[in-house]
N, C-alpha and C positions, 0 to 999 in steps of 0.2 A: 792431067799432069803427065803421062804419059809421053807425051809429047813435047816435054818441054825441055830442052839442050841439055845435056850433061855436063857436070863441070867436072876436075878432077885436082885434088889435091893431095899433096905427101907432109902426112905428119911423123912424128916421132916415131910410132910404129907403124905405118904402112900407108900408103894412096887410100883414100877417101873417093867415094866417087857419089857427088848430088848433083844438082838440078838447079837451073836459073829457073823461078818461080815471078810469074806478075805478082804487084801489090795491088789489089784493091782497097780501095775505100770502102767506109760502111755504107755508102749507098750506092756502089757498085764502081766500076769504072777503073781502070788502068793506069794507077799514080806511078808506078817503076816497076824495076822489076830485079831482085837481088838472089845472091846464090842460098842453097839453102842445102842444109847437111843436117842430119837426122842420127839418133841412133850411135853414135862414135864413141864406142869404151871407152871408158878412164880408168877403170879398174876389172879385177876378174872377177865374176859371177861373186857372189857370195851365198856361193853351196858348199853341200859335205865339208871337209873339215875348215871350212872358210868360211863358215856362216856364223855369227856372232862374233868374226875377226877383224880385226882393222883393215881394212882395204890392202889391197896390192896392187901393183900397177900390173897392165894385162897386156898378154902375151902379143907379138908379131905378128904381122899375115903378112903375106905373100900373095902380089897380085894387087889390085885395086877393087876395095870392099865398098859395097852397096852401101849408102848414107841415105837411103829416102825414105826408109819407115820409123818412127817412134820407139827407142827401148821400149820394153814392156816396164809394167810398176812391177815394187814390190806389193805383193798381199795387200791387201786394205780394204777400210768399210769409209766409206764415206758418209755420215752422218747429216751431213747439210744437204747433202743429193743424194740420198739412199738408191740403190738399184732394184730393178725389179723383182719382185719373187723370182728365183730359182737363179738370176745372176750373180749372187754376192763372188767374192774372189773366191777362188781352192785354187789347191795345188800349194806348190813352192816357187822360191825366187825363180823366174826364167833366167836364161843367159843373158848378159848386159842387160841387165835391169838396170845395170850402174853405168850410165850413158849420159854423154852432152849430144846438144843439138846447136848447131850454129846457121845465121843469119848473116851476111857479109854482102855491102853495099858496092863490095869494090875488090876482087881479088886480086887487082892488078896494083892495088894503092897500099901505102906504105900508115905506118901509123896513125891508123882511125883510134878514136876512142870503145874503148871495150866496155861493155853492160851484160854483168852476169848476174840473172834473173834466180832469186831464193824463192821458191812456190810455200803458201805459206799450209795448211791444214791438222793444225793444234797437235803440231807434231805424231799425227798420230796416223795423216791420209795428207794423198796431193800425188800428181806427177807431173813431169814437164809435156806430157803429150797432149796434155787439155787444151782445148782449142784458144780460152781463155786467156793462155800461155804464150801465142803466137807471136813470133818476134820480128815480122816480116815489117808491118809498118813503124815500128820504131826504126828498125834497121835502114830501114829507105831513106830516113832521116838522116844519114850518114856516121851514121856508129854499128861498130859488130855486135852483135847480141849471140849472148849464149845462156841457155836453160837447159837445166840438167837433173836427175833424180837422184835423192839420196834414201837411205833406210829409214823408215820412220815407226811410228808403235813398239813395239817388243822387240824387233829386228835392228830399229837404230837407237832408240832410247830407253829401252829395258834394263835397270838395274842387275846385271846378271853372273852371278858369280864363277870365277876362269875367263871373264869377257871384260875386254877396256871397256870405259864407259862411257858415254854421248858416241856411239857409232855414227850416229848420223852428220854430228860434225866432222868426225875423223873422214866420211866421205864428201860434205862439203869442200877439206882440205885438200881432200885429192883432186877433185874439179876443178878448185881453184889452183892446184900446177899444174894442171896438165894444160885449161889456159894461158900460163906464165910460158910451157913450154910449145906450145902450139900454135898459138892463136895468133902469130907473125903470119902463117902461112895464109891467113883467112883475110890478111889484109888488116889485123887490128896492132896495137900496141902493145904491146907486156906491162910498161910500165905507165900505161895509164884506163887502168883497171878498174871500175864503179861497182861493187858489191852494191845489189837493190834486190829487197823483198817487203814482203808484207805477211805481217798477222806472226807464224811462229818462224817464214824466213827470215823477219826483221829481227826477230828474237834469235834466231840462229848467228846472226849479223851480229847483233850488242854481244853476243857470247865470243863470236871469232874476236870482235873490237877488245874484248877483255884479257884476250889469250896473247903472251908472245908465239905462240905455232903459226899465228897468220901474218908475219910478219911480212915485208914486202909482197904480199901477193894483190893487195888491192892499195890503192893509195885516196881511194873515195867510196863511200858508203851512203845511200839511201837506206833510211829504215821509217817503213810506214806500216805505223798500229803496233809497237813494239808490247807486246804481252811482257806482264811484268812476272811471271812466277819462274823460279829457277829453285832447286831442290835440294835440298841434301842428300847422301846418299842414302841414309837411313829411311828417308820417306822414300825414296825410290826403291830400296829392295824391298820396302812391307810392299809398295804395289807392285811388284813383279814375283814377289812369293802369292801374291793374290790372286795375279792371272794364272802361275805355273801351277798354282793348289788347281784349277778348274779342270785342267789336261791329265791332271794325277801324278805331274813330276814336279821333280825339286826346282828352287830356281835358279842349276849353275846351265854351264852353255853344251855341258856332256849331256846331261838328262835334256836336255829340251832340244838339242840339236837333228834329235831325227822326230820330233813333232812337224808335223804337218804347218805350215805359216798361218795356211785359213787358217788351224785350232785355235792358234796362240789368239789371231784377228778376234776370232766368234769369243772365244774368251774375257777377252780384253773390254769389246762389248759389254759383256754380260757383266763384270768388274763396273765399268763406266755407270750402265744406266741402274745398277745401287750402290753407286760410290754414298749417297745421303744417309744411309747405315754406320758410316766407316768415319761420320764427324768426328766423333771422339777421339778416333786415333789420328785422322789424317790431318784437321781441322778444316780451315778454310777450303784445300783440294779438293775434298769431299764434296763441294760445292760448285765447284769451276766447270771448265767445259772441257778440258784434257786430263786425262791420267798420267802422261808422258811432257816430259820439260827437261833442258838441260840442268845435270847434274854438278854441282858445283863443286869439283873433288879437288881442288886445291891445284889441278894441274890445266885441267879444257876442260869449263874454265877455271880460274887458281880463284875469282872472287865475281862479285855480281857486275853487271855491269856497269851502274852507276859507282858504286866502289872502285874500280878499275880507274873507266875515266875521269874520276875526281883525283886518283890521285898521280894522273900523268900519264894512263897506258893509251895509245893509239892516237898520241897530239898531234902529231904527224901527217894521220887522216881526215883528210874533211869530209864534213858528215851534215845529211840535212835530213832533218827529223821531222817528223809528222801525223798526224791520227784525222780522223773523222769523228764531226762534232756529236753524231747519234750511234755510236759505234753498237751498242748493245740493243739496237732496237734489232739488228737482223735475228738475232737470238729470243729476241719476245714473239718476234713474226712465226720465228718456228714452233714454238710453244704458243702459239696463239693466247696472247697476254694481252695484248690490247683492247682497255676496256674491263679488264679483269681481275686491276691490281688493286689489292684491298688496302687498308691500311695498315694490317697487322702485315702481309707481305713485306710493304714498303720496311713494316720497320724491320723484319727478319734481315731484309738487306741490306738498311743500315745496321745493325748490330754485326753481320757476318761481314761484307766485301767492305763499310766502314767502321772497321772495331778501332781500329791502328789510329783511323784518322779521326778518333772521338767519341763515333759509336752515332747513334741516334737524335737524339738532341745537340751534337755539333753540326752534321750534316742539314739539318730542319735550319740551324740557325747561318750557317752557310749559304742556302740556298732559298732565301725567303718568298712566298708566296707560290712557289711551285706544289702541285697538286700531289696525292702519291705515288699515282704512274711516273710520272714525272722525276720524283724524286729519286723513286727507286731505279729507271730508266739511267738517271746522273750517276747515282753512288756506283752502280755495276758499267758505267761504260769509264768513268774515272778509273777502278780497279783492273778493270780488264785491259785497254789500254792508252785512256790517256794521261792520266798521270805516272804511270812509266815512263812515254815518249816522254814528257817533260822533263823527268828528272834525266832521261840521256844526254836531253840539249841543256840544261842544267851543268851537268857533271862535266861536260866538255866545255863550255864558254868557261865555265869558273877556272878551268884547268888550264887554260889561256886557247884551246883549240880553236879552230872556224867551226861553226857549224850556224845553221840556216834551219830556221821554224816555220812550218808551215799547219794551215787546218783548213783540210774541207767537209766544206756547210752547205753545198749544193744538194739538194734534196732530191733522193731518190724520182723517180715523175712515177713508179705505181704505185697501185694501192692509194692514189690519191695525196699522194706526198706523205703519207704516214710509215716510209723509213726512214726519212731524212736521210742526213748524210750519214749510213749504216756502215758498220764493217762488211769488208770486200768491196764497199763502190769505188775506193780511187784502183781499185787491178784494170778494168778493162778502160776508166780512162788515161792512164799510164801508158797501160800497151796499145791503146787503139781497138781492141778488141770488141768493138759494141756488139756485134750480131753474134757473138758466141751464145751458146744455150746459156750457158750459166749467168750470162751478162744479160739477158733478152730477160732473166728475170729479176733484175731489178732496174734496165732501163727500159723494159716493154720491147714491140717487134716494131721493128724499122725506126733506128733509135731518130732522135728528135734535132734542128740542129742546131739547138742549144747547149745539147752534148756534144754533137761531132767539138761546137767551138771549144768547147771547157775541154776536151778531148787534146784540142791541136794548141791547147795552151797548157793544159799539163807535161804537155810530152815535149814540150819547147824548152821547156822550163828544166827536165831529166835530164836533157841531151844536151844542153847548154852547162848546167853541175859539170856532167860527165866529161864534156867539153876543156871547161874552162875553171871547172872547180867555182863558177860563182852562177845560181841560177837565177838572177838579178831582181832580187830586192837585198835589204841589209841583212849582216848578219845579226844573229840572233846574243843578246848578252843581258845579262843580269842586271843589267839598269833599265831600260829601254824597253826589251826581253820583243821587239818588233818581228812579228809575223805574219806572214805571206796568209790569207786569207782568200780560196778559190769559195767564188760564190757565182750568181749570175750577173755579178760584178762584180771582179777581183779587188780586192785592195790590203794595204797594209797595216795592220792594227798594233798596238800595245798591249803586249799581255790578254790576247782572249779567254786566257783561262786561269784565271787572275781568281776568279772565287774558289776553284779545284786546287787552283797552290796555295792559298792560303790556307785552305782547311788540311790541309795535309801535312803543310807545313816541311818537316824534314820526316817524317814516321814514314813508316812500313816500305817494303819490296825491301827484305831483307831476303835471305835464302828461305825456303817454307821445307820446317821439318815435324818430326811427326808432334800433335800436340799433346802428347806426355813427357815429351821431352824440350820444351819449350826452352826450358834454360842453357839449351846448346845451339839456339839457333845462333848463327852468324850473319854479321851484315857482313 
């Protein structure tokens, strides 16, 4: 890379200076070749008295600053890709850890379509430097792409008292101005802006769509695998007094602000894998795969987000919604569950992830003839996320919105097709990204090209939304309820998940607060 032309540009606060990069294909070979800028503050560090603070926008430079390496992340464990003995994160925030990276097909071109990528990681881990991340072949496709980091675990979503709350969205917000006031220079549009994530960016995404603070800054949104739990604040400070009890401080942002970030990380952990002790108080969360969710304080956001879009917030934005049809098997794989699932299991998971939606015996008679792996496999990938995604595109058709349904059921090709279409598989065929590590495991090494095709038809289909605001099948509406179905023959179905809404019906993905105090949850 070394060798590959500089480019230079002036933003808001100073000259930028990256790199024209080739695009390869995933099986090698030289498709284009677009500018690419790395690394470009949006906000200032959030250290010493600015750690646990709402973003700032960050200082000037003088001169033309380097854009070709990665901000660094904030602190984190990554749980789904653990690091090796003796690497986990230490230290503190680095400098610009709060950074965008841009992709730009055309710096000489005037209003390209903008795609600002949410990294998803149960709001707890993720950064934009993952190679998974990579924005270079969408971008070739002829739209600017940007990925960026925000605070996540204790640092952006810790209930913490002297501290606003959801950090992590208050820095998603600042990301998204500083594209509104930047991103002309990179060759893209301001005013035709695509907010897309997956897993808790999607969920970050239903949260901005809830809030008036995001208001003009996107005008289109993708949300794939919308996680359905959002918090109260009372459930949130019991688990942020849970992690602060581990460190031996209190949970406001003075006592915890000169902890170490690893402690708070290694902590948070340690909180995480026996959250199943804390059922009684936390209920359901105790159960889930994060400790960390946006908190629903009346302000960002003022209500949930099917609440919001049902009753007219974000009509404005077209929105296309969608999950994968095995989402919860990636989570069995890890826990090596396959082949394991008893029946008493099964039922612990209809009684917990479907209580709301009936319990046991309505899930059994929902879903007839399915075995208990099976069953149980359904109930926890319905709660996890797809019966959220549904009631987003729900709450927006009925509210009179556009939005577009889609489901993929292309089945992972390892392990012998035994993750199906799992959560994380539509990231790397979205972005192109098949030979990335994290991609290689679960499409295997030298992806197949049956992916590349499903690949350069997913991403046809993104850039065309982002485009055109229509990724061309119908839209999605509460008669019809017609969805886009990627398989290894695409087609349009009615209602695939037609047995998931009916057993649900209008129940649960209310706000989740603690369960002694159930009579104050709020939808």
């Amino acid at each position: 890379m070394l060798n590959e032309p500089c480019v230079e540009v002036r933003t808001e606060r100073g000259r930028v200076l990256g790199r024209m990069e080739p695009v390869g294909g995933a099986r090698g070979g030289c498709r284009a070749a677009v500018a690419v800028f790395r690394g470009i503050p949006f906000a200032k560090p959030p250290l010493g008295a600015l750690r646990f603070a709402a973003p700032e926008p960050p200082a000037a430079w003088d001169g033309s600053r380097p854009a070709t390496r990665f901000g660094p992340p904030v602190p984190q464990y990554d749980r789904m890709n653990p690091p090796a003995a003796g690497q986990e994160a230490e230290g503190g925030p680095e400098p610009d850890c709060l950074s965008v990276n841009v992709w730009s097909p055309g710096l000489g071109a005037t209003g390209l379509p903008v795609m600002v990528w949410f990294h998803g990681g149960a709001y707890a881990f993720g950064h934009s430097g993952d190679p998974a991340y990579d924005g270079a072949l969408l971008a070739s496709e002829g739209v600017v792409v940007v990925t960026f980091n925000y605070r996540v675990g204790m640092e952006g979503f810790g209930q913490i008292e002297g501290a606003p709350a959801n950090r992590g969205l208050l820095d998603q917000l600042a990301a998204l101005r500083w594209v509104r006031d930047n991103i002309a220079a990179f060759g893209g549009d301001p005013d035709r802006v695509t907010a897309f994530g997956e897993s808790a960016g999607a969920g970050s995404i239903a949260a901005l769509l809830a809030s008036d603070a995001a208001d003009g800054l996107f005008g289109r949104a993708i949300t794939q695998s919308v996680p359905g739990s959002y918090f109260t604040p009372d459930l949130a400070a019991d688990i942020a007094d849970a992690v602060a009890r581990l460190v031996g401080r209190a949970p406001t942002a003075e006592a915890l602000r000169t902890v170490e970030p690893s402690a708070l990380v290694r902590a948070a952990e340690e909180v995480h894998a026996e959250r199943g002790r804390r059922a009684g108080r936390w209920g359901v969360v105790a159960h889930a795969e994060t400790l960390f969710s946006p908190v629903v304080d009346g302000r960002l956001p003022a209500r949930t987000p099917w609440d919001a879009l049902a009753a007219g917030a974000a009509r404005g934005v077209g929105l296309m919604a969608g999950c994968n049809h095995d989402e919860y098997r990636l989570f069995m794989a890890k826990r090596r569950e396959f082949g394991r699932v008893s029946a008493e299991r099964a039922a612990w998971a209809m009684t917990v992830f479907g209580a709301e939606a009936g319990g046991e015996r309505a899930c059994i008679a929902a879903f007839p003839g399915l075995g208990d792996e099976e069953l149980y496999e359904r109930v926890c990938s319905d709660w996890l996320c797809r019966v959220p995604t549904l009631r987003l595109l729900e709450a927006a058709a009925e509210a009179g919105g556009r939005a577009f349904g889609y489901e993929l059921r292309w089945p992972a090709p390892v392990l012998g097709g035994l993750l199906g279409a799992c959560h994380g598989l539509d990231v790397p065929l979205v972005l192109g990204t098949l030979d990335a590590p994290a991609s290689v495991a679960l499409l295997g090494p030298g992806p197949s090209e049956e992916a590349e095709a499903l690949s350069r038809r997913m991403r046809t289909a993104w850039v065309r939304f982002a485009a055109t605001g229509d990724p061309g099948w119908p839209a999605y509406d509460t008669d019809g309820r017609l969805t886009k179905v990627f398989d290894r023959r695409d087609s349009v179905e009615p209602d695939p998940l037609g047995a998931s809404r009916v057993l649900w019906g209008k129940a649960g993905f209310g706000v989740l607060g603690l369960a002694d105090h159930r009579s104050e949850r709020r939808r």
